[in-house]
One Martini backbone bead per residue (centre of mass of N, CA, C, O) as a GRO file, in nm:
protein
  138
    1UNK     BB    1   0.099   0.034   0.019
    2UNK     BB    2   0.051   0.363   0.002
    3UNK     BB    3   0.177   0.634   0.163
    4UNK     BB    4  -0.080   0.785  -0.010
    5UNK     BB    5  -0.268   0.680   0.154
    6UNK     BB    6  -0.551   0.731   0.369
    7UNK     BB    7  -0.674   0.578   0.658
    8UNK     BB    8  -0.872   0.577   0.943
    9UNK     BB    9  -1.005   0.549   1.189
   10UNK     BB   10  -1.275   0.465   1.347
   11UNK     BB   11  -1.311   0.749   1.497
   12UNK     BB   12  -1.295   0.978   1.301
   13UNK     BB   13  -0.997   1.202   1.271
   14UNK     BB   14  -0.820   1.174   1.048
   15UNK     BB   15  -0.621   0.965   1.113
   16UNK     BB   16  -0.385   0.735   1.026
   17UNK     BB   17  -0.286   0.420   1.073
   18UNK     BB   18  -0.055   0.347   0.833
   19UNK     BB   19   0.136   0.598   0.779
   20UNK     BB   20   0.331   0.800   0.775
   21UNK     BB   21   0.378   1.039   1.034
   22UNK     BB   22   0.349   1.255   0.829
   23UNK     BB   23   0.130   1.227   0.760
   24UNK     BB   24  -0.066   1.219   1.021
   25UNK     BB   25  -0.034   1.504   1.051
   26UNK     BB   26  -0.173   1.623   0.801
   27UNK     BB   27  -0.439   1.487   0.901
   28UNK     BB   28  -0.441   1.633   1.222
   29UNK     BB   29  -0.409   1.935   1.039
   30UNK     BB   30  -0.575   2.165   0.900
   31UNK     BB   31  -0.363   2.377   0.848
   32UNK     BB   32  -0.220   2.201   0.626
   33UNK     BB   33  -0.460   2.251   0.438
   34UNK     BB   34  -0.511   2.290   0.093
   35UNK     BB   35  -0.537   2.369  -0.251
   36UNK     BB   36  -0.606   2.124  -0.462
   37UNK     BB   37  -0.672   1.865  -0.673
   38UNK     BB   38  -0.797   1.636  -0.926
   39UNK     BB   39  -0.759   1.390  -1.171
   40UNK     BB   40  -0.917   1.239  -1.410
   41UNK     BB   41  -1.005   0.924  -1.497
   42UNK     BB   42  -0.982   0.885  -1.826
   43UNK     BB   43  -1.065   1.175  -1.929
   44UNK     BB   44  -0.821   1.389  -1.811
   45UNK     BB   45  -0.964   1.593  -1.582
   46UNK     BB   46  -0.862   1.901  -1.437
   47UNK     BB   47  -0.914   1.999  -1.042
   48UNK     BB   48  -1.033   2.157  -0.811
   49UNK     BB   49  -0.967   2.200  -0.459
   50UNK     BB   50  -1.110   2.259  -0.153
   51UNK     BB   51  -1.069   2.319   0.175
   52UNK     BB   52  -1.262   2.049   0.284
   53UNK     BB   53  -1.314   1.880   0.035
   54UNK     BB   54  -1.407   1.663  -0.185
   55UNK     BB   55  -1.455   1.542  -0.474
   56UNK     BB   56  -1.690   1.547  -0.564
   57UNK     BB   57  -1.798   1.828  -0.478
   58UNK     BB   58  -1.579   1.928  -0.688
   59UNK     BB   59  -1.733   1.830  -0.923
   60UNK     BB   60  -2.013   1.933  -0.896
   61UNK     BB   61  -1.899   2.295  -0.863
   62UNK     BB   62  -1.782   2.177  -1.178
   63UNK     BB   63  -1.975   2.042  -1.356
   64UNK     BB   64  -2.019   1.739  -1.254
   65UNK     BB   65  -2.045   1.364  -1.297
   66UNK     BB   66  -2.068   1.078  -1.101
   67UNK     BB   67  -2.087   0.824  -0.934
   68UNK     BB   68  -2.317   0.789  -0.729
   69UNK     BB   69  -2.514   0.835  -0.405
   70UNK     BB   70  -2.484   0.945  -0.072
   71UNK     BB   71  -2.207   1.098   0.009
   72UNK     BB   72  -2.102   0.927   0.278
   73UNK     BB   73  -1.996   0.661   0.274
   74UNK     BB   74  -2.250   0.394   0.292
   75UNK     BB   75  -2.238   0.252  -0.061
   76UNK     BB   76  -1.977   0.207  -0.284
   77UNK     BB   77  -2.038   0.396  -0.591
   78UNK     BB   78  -1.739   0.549  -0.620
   79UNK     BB   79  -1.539   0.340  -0.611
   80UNK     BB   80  -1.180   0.391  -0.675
   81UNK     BB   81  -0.859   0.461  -0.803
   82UNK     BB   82  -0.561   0.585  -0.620
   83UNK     BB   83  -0.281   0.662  -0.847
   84UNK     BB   84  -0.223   0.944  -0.686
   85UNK     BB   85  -0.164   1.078  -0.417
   86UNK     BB   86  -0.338   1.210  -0.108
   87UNK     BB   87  -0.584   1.113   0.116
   88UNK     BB   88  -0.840   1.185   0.297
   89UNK     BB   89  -1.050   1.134   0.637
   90UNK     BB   90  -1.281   1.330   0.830
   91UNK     BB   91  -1.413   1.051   0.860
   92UNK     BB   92  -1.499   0.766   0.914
   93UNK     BB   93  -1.488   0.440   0.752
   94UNK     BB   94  -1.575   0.177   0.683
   95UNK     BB   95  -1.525  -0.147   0.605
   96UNK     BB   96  -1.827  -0.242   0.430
   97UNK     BB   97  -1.702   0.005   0.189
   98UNK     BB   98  -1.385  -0.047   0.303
   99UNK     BB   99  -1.165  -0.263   0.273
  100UNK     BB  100  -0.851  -0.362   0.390
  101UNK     BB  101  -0.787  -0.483   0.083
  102UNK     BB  102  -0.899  -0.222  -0.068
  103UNK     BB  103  -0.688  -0.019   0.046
  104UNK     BB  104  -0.434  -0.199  -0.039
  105UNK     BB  105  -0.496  -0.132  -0.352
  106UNK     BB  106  -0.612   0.168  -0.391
  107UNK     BB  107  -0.862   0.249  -0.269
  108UNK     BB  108  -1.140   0.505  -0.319
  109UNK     BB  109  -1.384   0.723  -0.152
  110UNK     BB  110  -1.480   1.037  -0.305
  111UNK     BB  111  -1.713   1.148  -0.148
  112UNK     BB  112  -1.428   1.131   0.137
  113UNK     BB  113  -1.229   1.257  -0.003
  114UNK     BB  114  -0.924   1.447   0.072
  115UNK     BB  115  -0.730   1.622  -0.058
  116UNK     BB  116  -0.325   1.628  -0.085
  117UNK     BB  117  -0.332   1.822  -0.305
  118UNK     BB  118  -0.194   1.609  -0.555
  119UNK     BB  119  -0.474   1.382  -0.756
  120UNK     BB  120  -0.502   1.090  -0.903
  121UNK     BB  121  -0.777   0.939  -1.026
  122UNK     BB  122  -1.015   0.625  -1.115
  123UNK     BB  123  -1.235   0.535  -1.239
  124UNK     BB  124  -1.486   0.296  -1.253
  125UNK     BB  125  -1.561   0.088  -1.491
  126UNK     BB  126  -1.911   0.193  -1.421
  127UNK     BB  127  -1.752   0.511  -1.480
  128UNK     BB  128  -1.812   0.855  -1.547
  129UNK     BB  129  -1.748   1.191  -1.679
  130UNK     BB  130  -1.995   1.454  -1.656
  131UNK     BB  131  -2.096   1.740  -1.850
  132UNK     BB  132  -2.375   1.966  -1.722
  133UNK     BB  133  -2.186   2.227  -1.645
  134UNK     BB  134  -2.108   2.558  -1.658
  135UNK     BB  135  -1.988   2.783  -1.399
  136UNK     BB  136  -1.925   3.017  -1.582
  137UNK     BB  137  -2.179   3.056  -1.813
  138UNK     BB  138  -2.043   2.937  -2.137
   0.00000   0.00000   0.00000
């Protein structure tokens, strides 16, 4: 597993219980987190991520949609691959949402993923990213 992958603790504090000393820093002081990105494939698309914001919320705020249905990790209908860089989860994650497994793949719940920096994710073979509006007017 890529110490770039953070998975909370079950207490749900934000805090990853098996990367590297500097990620937990990172994950546990909000003052750290700043406005980061985060490139779709396969369309190939990047995106502004606001600091707090998870991947979906910037996806939707920025005229775009992908699969998902709770928007809150509680149905892992937009597990997809984070194929590179970092995200946190400021709430716990259930294991029956994201399995042990499944975060040692590389798995991630874009719902509740909130970027650290720049990452890549792959959405999952039957998602896709559809452009509904633009949100600057044009």
């Amino acid at each position: 597993m890529s110490e770039q992958h953070q998975r909370p603790d079950r207490h749900g504090d934000g805090i990853a219980t098996t990367p590297s000393e500097s990620a937990r820093s990172a994950a546990g002081s909000p003052g750290s987190r700043s406005d980061g990105a985060v490139r779709l494939l396969p369309a190939d698309v990047r995106l502004s991520v606001r600091p707090g914001e998870s991947v979906v919320d910037a996806v939707r705020r920025q005229g775009y949609r992908t699969r998902y249905r709770c928007r809150r990790g509680g149905c892992g209908v937009c597990k997809a691959d984070l194929v590179s860089g970092e995200v946190i989860y400021p709430d716990a994650v259930a294991d029956s949402v994201l399995s042990a497994a499944e975060y040692a793949a590389g798995k991630c719940l874009p719902c509740r993923a909130h970027p650290v920096g720049e990452v890549v994710i792959r959405l999952g073979g039957r998602d896709r990213l559809r452009r509904l509006f633009d949100p600057s007017g044009g």
